[in-house]
C-alpha positions as CSV (number, residue, x, y, z in Angstrom):
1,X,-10.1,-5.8,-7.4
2,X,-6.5,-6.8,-7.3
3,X,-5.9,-10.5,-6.9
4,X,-3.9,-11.1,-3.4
5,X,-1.8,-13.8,-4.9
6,X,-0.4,-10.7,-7.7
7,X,0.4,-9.1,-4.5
8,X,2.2,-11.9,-2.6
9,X,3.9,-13.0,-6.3
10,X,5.4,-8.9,-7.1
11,X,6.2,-8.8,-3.1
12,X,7.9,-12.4,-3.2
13,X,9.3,-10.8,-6.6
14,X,11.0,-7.9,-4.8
15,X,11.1,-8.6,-1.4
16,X,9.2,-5.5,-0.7
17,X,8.7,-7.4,2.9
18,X,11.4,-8.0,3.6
19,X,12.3,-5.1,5.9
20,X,8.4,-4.2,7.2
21,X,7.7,-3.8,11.2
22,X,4.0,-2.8,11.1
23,X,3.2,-2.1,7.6
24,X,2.8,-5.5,5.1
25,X,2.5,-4.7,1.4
26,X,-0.8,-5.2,1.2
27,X,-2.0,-2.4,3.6
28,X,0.9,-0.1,2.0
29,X,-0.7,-0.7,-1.5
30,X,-3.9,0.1,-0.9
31,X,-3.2,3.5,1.3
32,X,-1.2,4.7,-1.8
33,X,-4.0,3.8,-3.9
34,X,-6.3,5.5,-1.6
35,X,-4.1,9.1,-2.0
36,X,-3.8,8.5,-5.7
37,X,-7.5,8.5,-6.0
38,X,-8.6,10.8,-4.0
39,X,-5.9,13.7,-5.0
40,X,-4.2,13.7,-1.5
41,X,-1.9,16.3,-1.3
42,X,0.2,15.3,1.8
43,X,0.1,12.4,5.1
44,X,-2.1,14.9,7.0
45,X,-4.7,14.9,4.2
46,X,-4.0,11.0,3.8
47,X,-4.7,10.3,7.5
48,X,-8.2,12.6,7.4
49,X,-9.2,10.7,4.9
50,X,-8.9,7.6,7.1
């Protein structure tokens, strides 16, 4: 639903990549969105939600 090119733009914006080893922007955004939405309380609910 979120256009990739608003991604890249608002990472390019901030560099928000510019220190990442195995986590881009993209994937980072969308597990946080994941959490909000499904009232995630914590990483371990997070990750068994995965």
């Amino acid at each position: 639903m979120i256009p990739g090119s608003l991604i890249n733009a608002a990472g390019r914006k901030h560099t928000s990549n510019r220190y990442f080893k195995r986590l881009p922007l993209r994937v980072h955004l969308v597990s946080l969105l994941y959490g909000v939405f499904s009232y995630c309380n914590g990483l371990r609910e997070l990750s068994d939600g995965f």
